[in-house]
C-alpha positions as CSV (number, residue, x, y, z in Angstrom):
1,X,-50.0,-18.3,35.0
2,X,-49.2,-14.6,33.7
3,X,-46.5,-14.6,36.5
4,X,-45.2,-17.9,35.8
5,X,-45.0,-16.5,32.1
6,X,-43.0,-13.3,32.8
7,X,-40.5,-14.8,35.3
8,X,-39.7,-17.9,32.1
9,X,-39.8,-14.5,29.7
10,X,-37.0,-12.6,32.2
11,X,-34.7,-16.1,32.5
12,X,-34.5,-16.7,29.1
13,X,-33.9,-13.1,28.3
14,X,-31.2,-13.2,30.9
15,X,-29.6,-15.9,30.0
16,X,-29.5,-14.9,25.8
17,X,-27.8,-12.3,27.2
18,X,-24.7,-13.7,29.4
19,X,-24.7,-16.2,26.7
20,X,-23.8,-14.1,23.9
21,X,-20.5,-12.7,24.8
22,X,-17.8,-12.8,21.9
23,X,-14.8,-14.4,21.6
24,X,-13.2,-10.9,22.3
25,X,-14.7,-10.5,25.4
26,X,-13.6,-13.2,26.5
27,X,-9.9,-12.6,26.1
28,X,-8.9,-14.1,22.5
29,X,-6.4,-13.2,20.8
30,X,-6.5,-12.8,16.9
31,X,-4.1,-15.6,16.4
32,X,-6.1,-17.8,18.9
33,X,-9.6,-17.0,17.0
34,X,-7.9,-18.5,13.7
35,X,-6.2,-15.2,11.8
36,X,-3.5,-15.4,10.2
37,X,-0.7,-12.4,9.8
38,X,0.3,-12.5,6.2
39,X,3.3,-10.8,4.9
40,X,2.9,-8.5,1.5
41,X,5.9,-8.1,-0.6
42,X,7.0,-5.3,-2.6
43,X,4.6,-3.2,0.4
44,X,4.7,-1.1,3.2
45,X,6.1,2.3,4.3
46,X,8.9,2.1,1.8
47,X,6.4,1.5,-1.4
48,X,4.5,4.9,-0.2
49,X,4.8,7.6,-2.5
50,X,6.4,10.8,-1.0
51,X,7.6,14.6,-1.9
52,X,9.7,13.2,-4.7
53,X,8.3,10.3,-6.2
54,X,5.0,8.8,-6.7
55,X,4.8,4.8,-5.7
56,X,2.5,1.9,-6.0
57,X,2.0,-1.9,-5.4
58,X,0.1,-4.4,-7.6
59,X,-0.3,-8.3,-7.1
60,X,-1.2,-10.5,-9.5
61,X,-2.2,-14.7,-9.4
62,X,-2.5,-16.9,-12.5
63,X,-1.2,-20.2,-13.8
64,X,1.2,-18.5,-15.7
65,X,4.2,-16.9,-13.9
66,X,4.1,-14.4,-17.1
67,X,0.5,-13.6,-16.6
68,X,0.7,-13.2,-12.7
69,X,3.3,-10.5,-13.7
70,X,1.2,-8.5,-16.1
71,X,-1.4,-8.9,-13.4
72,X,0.9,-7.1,-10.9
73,X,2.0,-4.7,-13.3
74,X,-1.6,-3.6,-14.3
75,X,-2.5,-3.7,-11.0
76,X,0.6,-1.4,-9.9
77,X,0.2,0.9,-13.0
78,X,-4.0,1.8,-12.5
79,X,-2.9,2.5,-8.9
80,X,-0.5,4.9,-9.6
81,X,-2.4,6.6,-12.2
82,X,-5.2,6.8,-9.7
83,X,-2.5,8.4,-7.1
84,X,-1.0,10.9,-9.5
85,X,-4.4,11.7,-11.3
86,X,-5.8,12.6,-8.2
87,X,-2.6,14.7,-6.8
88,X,-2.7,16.3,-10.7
89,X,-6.3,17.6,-10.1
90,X,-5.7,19.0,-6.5
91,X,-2.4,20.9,-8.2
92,X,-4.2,22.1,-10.8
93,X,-7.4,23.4,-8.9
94,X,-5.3,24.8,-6.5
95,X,-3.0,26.5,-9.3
96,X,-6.4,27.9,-11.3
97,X,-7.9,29.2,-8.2
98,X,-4.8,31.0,-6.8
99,X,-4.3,33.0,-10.2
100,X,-6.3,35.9,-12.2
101,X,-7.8,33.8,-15.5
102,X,-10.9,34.8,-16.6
103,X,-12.7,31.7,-17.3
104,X,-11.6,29.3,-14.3
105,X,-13.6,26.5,-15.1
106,X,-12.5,26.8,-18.9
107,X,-8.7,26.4,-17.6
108,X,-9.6,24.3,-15.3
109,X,-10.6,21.8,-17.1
110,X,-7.7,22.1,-19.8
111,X,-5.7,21.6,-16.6
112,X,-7.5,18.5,-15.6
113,X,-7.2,16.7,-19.3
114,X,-3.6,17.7,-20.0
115,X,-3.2,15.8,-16.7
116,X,-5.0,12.4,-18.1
117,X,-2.6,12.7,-20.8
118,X,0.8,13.2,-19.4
119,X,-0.2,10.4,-17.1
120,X,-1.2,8.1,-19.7
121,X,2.4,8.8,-21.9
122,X,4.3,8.6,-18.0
123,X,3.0,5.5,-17.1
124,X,5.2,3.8,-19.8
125,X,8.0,5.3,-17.6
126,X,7.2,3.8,-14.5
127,X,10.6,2.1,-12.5
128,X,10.1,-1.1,-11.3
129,X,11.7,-0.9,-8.0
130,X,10.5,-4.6,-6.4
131,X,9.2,-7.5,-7.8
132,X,9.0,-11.3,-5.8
133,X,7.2,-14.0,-7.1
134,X,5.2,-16.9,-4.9
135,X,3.5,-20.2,-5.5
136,X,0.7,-21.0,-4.0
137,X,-0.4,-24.4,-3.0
138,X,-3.2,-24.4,-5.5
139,X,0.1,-24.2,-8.1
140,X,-0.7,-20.9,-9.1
141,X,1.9,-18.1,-9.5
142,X,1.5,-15.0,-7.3
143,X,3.3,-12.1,-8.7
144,X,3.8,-8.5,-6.2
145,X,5.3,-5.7,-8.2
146,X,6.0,-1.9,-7.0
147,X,6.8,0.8,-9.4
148,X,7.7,4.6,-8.5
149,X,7.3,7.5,-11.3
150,X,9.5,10.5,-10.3
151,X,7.4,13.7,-9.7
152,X,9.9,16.5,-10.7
153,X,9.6,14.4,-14.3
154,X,6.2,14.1,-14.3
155,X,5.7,18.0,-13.0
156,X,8.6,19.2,-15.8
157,X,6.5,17.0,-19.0
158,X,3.0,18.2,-17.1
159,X,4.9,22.2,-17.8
160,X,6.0,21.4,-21.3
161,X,2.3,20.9,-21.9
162,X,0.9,23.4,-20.3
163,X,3.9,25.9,-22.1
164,X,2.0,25.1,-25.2
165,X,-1.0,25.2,-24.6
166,X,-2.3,28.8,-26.3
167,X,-5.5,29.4,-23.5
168,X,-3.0,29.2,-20.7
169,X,-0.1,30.2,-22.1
170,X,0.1,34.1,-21.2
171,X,-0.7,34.0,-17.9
172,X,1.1,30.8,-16.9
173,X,3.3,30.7,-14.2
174,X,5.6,28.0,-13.9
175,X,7.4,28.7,-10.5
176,X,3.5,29.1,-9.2
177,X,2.8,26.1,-10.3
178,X,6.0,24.3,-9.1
179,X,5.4,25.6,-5.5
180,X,2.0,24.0,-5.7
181,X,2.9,20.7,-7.0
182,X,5.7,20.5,-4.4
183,X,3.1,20.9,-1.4
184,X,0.7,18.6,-2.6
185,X,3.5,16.5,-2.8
186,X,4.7,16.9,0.4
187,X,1.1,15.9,1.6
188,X,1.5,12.7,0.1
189,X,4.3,12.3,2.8
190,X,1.8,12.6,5.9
């Protein structure tokens, strides 16, 4: 009986096993297993920010065509804060820690705020350099929307800012900084 019970136990097992191949194991493509390739607009390799501007898409979908665009255009904009915020506080951590100021996390910080603020006023700035609109077949408008900022604009308002700012002032270097900014830029390339 115990026999009998462990040779069913061993069948079954086997067979759960040759039974549960996938569908990619057994040769399926993606199309054939039911995806679908769906082209973006206003995205790809020529929407990517690079050493001399900063870029971003946004797509928005709404009833409205006028909605679906401020959608896109929200959705663009908080993406390329997000990108230039983020390059901002690399640039200036790098700049703070490669000079002599005596409180770094003082200057640091001032650094990191007068960046929120220069992107905030910049983002107002912001080129639209594609925009293509869609209707789905639920009747809803699908806006896509890229924008691109320049970065010698943003790094030249980012110095006026810092010029007048009286904690960093005296030992600010603006050629420092403008090296730094221009390698962290040219990261964004790779």
């Amino acid at each position: 009986m115990k026999t009998s019970n462990l040779y069913l136990v061993m069948f079954l097992s086997t067979l759960m096993i040759f039974s549960c191949k996938s569908k990619e194991e057994v040769g399926l493509s993606p199309k054939d297993q039911g995806e679908v390739l769906i082209e973006q607009y206003c995205s790809g390799s020529e929407f990517f920010s690079d050493k001399k501007t900063f870029r971003s898409s946004g797509i928005g979908e709404s009833l409205d065509q006028m909605t679906a665009k401020k959608k896109a255009r929200s959705n663009a904009q908080s993406e390329l804060a997000k990108t230039i915020s983020s390059t901002m506080k690399i640039v200036g951590d790098n700049y703070v820690n490669s000079t002599e100021f005596n409180n770094k996390e003082e200057v640091t910080e001032t650094f990191n705020e007068m960046a929120r603020t220069v992107v905030n006023q910049e983002l107002s700035g912001a080129i639209k350099i594609c925009e293509k609109f869609t209707k789905t077949s639920e009747g809803k408008f699908k806006a896509y929307l890229a924008l691109e900022l320049s970065a010698d604009k943003l790094a030249m308002k980012y110095n006026e800012r810092l010029s007048k700012d009286e904690k960093i002032k005296a030992d600010y270097n603006y050629q420092k900084f403008k090296d730094i900014f221009e390698a962290e830029m040219a990261n964004l390339n790779n």
